[in-house]
C-alpha positions in Angstrom: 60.3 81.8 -1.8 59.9 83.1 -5.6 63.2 85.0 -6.3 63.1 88.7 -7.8 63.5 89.6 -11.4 67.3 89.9 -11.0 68.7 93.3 -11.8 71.3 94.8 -14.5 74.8 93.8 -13.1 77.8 95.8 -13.7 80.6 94.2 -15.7 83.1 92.4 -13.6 85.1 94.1 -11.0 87.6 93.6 -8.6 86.7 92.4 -5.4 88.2 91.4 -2.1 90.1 88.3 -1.4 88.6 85.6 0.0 88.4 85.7 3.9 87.9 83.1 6.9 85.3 80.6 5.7 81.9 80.6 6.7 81.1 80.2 10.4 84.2 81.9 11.7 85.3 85.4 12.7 88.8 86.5 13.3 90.1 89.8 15.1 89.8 92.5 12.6 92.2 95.5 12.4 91.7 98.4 14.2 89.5 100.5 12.0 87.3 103.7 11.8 83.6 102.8 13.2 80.7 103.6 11.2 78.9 104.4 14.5 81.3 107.6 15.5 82.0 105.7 19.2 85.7 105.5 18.0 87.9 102.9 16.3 87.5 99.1 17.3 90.7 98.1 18.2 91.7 94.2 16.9 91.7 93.2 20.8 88.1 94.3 21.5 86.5 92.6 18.8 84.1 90.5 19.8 83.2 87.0 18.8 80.1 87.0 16.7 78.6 83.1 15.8 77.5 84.1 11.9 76.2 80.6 11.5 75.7 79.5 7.8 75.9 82.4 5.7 73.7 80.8 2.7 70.6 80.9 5.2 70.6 84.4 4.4 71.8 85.0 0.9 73.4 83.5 -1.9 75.3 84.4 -4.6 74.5 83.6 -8.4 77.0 81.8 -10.9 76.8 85.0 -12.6 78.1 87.1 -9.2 75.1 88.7 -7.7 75.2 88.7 -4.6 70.9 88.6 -2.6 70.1 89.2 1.1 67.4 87.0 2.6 65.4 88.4 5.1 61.8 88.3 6.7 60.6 90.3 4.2 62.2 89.2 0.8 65.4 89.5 -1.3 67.1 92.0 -1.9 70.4 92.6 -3.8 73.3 93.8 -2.1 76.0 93.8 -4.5 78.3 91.9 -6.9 80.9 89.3 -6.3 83.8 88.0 -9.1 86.5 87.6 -7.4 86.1 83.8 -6.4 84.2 80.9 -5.7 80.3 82.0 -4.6 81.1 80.5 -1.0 84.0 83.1 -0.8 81.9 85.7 -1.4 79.1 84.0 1.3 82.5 84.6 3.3 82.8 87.9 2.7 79.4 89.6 3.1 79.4 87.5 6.4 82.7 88.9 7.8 81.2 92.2 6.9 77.7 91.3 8.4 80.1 90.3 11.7 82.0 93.7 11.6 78.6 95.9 12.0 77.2 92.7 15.0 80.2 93.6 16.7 79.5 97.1 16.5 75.9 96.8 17.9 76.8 94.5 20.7 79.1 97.7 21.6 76.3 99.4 21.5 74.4 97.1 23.9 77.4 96.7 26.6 77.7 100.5 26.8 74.5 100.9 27.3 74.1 97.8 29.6 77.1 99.0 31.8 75.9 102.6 31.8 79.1 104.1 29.9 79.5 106.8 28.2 76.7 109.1 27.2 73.2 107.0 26.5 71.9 109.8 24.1 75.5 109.5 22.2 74.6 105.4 22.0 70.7 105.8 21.3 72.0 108.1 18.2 74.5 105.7 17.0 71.9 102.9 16.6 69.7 105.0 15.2 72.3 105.8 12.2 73.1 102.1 12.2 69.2 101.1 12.0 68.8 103.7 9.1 71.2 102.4 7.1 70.8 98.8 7.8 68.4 98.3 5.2 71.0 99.5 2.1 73.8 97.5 4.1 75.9 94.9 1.9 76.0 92.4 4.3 74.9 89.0 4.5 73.6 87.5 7.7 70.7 87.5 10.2 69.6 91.2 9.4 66.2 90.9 11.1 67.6 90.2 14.7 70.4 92.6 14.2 67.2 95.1 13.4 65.6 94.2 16.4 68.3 94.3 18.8 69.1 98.4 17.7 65.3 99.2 18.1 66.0 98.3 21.8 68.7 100.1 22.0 67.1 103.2 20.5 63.8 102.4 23.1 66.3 102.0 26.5 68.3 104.4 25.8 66.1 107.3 27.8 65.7 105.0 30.4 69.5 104.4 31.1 70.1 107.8 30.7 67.8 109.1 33.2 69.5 106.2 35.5 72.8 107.1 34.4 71.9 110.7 35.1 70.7 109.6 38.7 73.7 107.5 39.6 76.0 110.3 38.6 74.0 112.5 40.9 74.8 110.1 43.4 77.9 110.0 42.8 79.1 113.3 42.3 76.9 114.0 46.0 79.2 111.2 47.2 82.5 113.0 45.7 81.7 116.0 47.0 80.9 114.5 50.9 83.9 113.0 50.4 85.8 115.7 49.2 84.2 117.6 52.4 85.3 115.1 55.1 88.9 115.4 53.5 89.1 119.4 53.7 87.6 119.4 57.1 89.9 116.8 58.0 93.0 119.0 56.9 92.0 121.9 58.5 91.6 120.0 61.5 95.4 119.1 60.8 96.1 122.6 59.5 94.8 124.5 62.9 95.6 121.6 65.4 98.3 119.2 64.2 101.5 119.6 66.0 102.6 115.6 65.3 104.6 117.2 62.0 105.6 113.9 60.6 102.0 112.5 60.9 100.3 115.6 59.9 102.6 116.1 57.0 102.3 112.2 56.0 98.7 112.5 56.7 98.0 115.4 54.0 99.9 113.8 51.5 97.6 111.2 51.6 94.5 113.2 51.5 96.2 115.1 48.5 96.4 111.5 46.8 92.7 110.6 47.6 91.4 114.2 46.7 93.3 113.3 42.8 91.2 110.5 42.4 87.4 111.1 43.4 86.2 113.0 40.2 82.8 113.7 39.3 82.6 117.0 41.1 81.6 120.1 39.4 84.0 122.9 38.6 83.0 125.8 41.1 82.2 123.2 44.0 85.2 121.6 43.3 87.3 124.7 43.2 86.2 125.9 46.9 86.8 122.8 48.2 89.8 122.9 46.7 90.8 126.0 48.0 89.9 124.7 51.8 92.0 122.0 51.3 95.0 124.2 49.8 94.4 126.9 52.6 94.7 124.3 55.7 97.3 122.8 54.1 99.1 125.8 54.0 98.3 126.8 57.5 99.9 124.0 58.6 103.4 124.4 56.7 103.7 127.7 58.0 103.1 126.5 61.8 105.2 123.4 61.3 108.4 126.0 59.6 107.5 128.5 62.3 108.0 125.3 65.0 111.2 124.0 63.4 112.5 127.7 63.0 112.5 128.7 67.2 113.8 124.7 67.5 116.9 125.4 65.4 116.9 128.7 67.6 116.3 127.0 70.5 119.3 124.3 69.8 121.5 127.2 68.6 121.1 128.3 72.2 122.0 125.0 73.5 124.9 124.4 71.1 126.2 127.8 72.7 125.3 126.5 76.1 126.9 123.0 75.7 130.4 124.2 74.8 130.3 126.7 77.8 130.0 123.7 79.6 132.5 122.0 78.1 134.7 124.4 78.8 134.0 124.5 82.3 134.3 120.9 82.2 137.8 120.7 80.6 139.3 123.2 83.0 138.4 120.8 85.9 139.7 118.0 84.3 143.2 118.3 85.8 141.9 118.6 89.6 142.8 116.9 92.2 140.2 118.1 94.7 138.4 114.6 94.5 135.2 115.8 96.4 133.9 119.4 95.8 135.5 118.6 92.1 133.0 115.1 91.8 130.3 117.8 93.0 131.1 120.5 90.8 130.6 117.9 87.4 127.5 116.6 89.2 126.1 120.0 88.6 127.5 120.1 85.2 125.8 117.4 84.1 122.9 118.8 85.6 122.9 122.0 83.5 124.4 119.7 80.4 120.5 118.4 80.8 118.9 120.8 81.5 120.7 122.9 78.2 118.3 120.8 75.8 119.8 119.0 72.7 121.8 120.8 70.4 121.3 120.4 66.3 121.4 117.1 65.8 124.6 116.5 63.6 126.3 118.4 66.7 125.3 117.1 69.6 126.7 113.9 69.5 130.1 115.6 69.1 129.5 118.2 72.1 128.7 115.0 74.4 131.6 113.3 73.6 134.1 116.1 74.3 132.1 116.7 77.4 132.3 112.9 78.3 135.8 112.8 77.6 136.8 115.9 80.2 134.8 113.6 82.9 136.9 110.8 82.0 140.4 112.6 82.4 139.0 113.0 86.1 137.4 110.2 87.2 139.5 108.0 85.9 142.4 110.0 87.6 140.7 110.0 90.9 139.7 106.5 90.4 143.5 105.6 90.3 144.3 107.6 93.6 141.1 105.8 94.8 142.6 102.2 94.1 146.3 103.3 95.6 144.1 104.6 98.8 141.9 100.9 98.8 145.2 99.2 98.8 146.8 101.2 101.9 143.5 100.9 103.9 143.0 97.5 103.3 146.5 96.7 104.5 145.5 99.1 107.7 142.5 96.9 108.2 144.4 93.9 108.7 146.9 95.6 111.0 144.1 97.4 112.9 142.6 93.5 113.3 145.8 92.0 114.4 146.4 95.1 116.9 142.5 94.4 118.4 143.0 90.5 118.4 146.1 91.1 120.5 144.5 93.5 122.7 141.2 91.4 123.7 143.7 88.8 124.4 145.7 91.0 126.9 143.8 93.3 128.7 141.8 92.4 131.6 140.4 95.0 133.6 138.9 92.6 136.0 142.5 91.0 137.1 144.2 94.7 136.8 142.3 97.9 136.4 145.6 99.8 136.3 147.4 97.7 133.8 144.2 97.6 131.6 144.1 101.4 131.8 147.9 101.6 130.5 147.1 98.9 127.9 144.1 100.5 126.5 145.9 104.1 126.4 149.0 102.2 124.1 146.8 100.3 122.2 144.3 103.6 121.1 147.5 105.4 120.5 148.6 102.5 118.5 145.1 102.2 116.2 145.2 105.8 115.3 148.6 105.7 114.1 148.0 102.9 111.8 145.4 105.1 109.9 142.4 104.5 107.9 141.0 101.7 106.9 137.7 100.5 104.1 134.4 102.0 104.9 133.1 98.4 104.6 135.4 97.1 107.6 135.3 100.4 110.2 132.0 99.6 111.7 132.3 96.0 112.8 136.4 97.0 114.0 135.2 99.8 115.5 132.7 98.0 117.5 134.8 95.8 119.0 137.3 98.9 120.1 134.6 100.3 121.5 133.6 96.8 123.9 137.1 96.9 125.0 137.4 100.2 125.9 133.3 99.7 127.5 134.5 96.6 129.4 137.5 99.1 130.9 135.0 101.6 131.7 132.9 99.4 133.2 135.5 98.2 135.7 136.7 102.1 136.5 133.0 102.2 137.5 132.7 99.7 139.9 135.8 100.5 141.2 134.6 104.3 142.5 131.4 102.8 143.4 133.1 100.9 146.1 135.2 103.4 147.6 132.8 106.6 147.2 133.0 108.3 150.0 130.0 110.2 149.6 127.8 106.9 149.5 129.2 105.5 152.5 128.7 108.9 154.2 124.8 108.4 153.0 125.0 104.9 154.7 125.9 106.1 157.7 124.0 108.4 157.8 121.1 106.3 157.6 122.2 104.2 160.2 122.5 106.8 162.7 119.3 108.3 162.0 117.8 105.1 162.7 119.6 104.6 165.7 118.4 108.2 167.3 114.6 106.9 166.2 114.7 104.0 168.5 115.9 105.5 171.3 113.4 108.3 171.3 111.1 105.2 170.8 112.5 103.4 173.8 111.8 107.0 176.1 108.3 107.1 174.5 107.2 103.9 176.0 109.3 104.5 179.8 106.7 107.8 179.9 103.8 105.3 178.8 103.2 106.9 175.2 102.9 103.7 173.6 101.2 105.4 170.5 104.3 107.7 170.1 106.6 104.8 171.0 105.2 102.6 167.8 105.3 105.3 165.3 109.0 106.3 166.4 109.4 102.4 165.9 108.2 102.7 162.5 110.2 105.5 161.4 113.1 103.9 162.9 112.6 100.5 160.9 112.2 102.3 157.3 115.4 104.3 158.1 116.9 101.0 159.1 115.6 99.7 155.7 117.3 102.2 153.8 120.9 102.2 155.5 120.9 98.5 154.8 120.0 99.0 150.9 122.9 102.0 150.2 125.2 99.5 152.3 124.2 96.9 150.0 125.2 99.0 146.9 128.2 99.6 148.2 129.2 95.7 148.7 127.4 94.9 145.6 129.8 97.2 143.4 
C-alpha cells in the first residue's frame, strides 16, 4: 500500500504517558461516555482483544501518527512523547475505550435494556464520528458492528415495546388478583392475625410489580387501600366489643370471687361442695377476662376453693379413720353373731340374739361406703335365716290351715257316704260321681296336711 503525501505536523507537544503495551487492556477509570448512556464505571469495562496495534497504523520517527483501514491511511494525530510503540499503545487503549463502548451498545440492545431508539442514536453519533476518531485499531469491524446496531434497533424496539405490553398486562392482572384478594379479606376475613399478616404481604408484592401505568395503577391502588381499610375498621370494631365483652367478665369474675371467698369458711360440706359446683359453672360460663387479668382472677378464685376443700378434706380423713375402725368392729360383732345364733336349735334365743346384736351394730355407727354393702349383706342373711325359721314355725301351728285340712277331710267323708246310699237305692251313676268328688276332696285334705308336716 503506497503511503500518502504526509501532511504539515505541528511542532512537538506534550503527549500522554505511555500506557499498557500493545495487546492488553486494563480497567479504565470511571469516566464521562462519548455515547450520552452514562459514565463507564472501572468495574464494567470490558475486555477488548486489540491484537497488534501496528496492523492498523504506525507511527513515523518523526511522530505522525496513520490509521490503516480498508480504504487507505489516514492521519490521526501526533505522538512525541515516547518510543513509536508507546504511542501504538496509546491510540490502541483509546481505540479499546470507544470498542467497549459499542459492545455496550450491542448488550443493551441484545438484552432489550433501556430505550432501543436512545441506543440506535448513540451508535449513530459514534458511527459519524468514527471516521475523524484518533484511534488506532480494527476501525472497519468496529464500523460494521454500529451499522447493525443502527439497523436492529427498530426491530428490538418494537419487541421491547411488545414485551413491555406484556408485561405491564401481566402487572396489572397481577395487581387485580391482589386487590380482589384483599377485598375478599377486607369484607370477609374475621382470622385477624391471618388477614392482617396476609395484607401485609400483598402490600410487599403490590411494591414490587411495576410497569403499570399511572391512572390504572392509581385505581387499583385505591381498591387495595379501601379493602384494606375495611378490614381495620371491622378487625378494631371486633377487638373494641371484646375488650367490652371481657370488661363484663372481669366485673363478673370478682362477683364470683366474692361469693366464693365468703363460702370459704363453711362447714356445710354438701350444699356448700354444690354451691362452688355452680360457681364454677358461672366462672365458665362468665368468658375470659382481659388477658393480663384473668390469670390473677382465677387464682384468687382457686385459692377460696382451696380454703374449703382442703378443710373439708381434713374432716373427711378424721371421718375415714373413725369409720374404718367402725368397719372392723361392725366385722368382729357379725363374725361373732354368725357363730352364735342358730335359729334352727333355738328360735327364741336367736330372736333375743339378733335383737342385741342389731342394737349393738347401730350403736357402733358408720362405717366406709366401700365396706357397707358386702357387711350389710351378711346382716341381712342372718337376720333372713331368723325370719326364715319364725316362718316355718307359724306354718306349723296355724290354726287356720289345719282348720282348712279338716275341713277337707270332712267334706270328703260326707261325699262317700252319700256315695255309699246312692248305690243301696241302685243309682250307680250317682254313686260313681259322688265317688269322684269324694276322692279329689280326699286329694286335697291330704296336700294342706302335707304342708302342714312339711313346714
Amino acid at each position: 500500500m503506497t503511503n500518502p503525501t504526509p501532511a504539515p505536523k505541528p511542532g512537538p507537544k506534550p503527549g500522554p504517558r505511555p500506557g499498557p503495551r500493545p495487546g492488553t487492556s486494563a480497567p479504565a477509570p470511571a469516566r464521562p461516555s462519548p455515547t450520552g448512556l452514562g459514565p463507564i464505571p472501572a468495574v464494567s469495562v470490558h475486555h477488548v482483544t486489540l491484537g497488534d496495534p501496528a496492523e492498523y497504523g504506525r507511527v513515523d520517527a518523526d511522530g505522525t501518527v496513520w490509521l490503516v483501514t480498508a480504504s487507505g491511511e489516514r492521519q490521526i494525530g501526533s505522538w512525541q512523547a515516547g518510543t513509536p510503540e508507546e504511542g501504538l499503545a496509546h491510540f490502541a487503549r483509546k481505540f479499546a475505550d470507544l470498542a467497549t463502548e459499542v459492545e455496550i451498545l450491542e448488550e443493551r440492545l441484545a438484552a432489550h435494556s433501556g430505550d432501543p431508539r436512545k441506543t440506535q442514536t448513540a451508535a449513530a453519533q459514534m458511527l459519524e464520528a468514527l471516521p475523524t476518531a484518533q484511534v488506532i485499531g480494527d476501525v472497519d469491524e468496529l464500523t460494521s458492528r454500529l451499522t447493525k446496531i443502527i439497523a436492529s434497533a427498530d426491530d428490538v424496539a418494537e419487541a421491547v415495546r411488545s414485551e413491555r405490553s406484556e408485561q405491564r398486562a401481566a402487572a396489572i392482572a397481577r395487581k387485580e388478583e391482589l386487590a380482589s384478594e384483599a377485598e375478599a379479606i377486607g369484607a370477609e376475613g374475621t382470622s385477624w392475625k391471618a388477614g392482617g399478616d396476609r395484607l401485609r404481604a400483598i402490600l410487599d408484592e403490590w411494591k414490587t410489580i411495576k410497569g403499570v401505568d399511572r391512572k390504572t395503577d392509581d385505581a387499583l391502588w385505591k381498591r387495595f387501600s379501601k379493602a384494606r381499610d375495611s378490614f381495620n375498621r371491622r378487625r378494631g370494631a371486633y377487638f373494641a366489643d371484646l375488650d367490652r365483652e371481657r370488661a363484663g367478665a372481669r366485673a363478673r369474675k370478682e362477683e364470683l370471687i366474692e361469693k366464693a371467698e365468703a363460702l370459704s369458711s363453711s362447714t356445710d360440706w354438701g350444699p356448700t361442695a354444690g354451691k362452688f359446683r355452680d360457681l364454677l359453672q358461672e366462672w365458665k360460663a362468665a368468658g375470659r377476662a382481659p388477658r393480663d387479668a384473668d390469670d390473677a382472677l382465677w387464682a384468687r378464685f382457686k385459692a377460696a376453693q382451696d380454703v374449703f376443700f382442703e378443710a373439708r378434706n381434713a374432716v373427711n380423713s378424721e371421718r375415714d379413720a373413725e369409720f374404718a375402725e367402725n368397719a372392723d368392729a361392725k366385722a368382729a360383732l357379725l363374725a361373732e353373731a354368725e357363730k352364735t345364733i342358730d335359729p334352727v336349735a333355738d328360735l327364741d334365743a336367736a330372736r333375743r340374739a339378733f335383737r342385741v346384736f342389731r342394737d349393738k351394730w347401730e350403736e357402733i355407727g358408720k362405717v366406709p361406703r366401700e365396706k357397707m354393702h358386702s357387711l350389710e349383706g351378711r346382716v341381712r342373711a342372718l337376720e333372713k335365716a331368723v325370719r326364715d325359721a319364725e316362718d316355718s314355725e307359724w306354718a306349723r301351728t296355724d290354726p287356720e290351715a289345719q282348720a282348712r285340712a279338716a275341713q277337707f277331710a270332712e267334706r270328703a267323708e260326707k261325699l262317700e257316704e252319700q256315695a255309699a246310699k246312692a248305690a243301696e237305692a241302685g243309682k250307680d251313676k250317682d254313686a260313681a260321681a259322688l265317688r269322684e268328688q269324694a276322692a279329689q276332696w280326699r286329694d286335697w285334705a291330704g296336700t294342706a296336711q302335707s304342708a302342714l308336716t312339711d313346714r
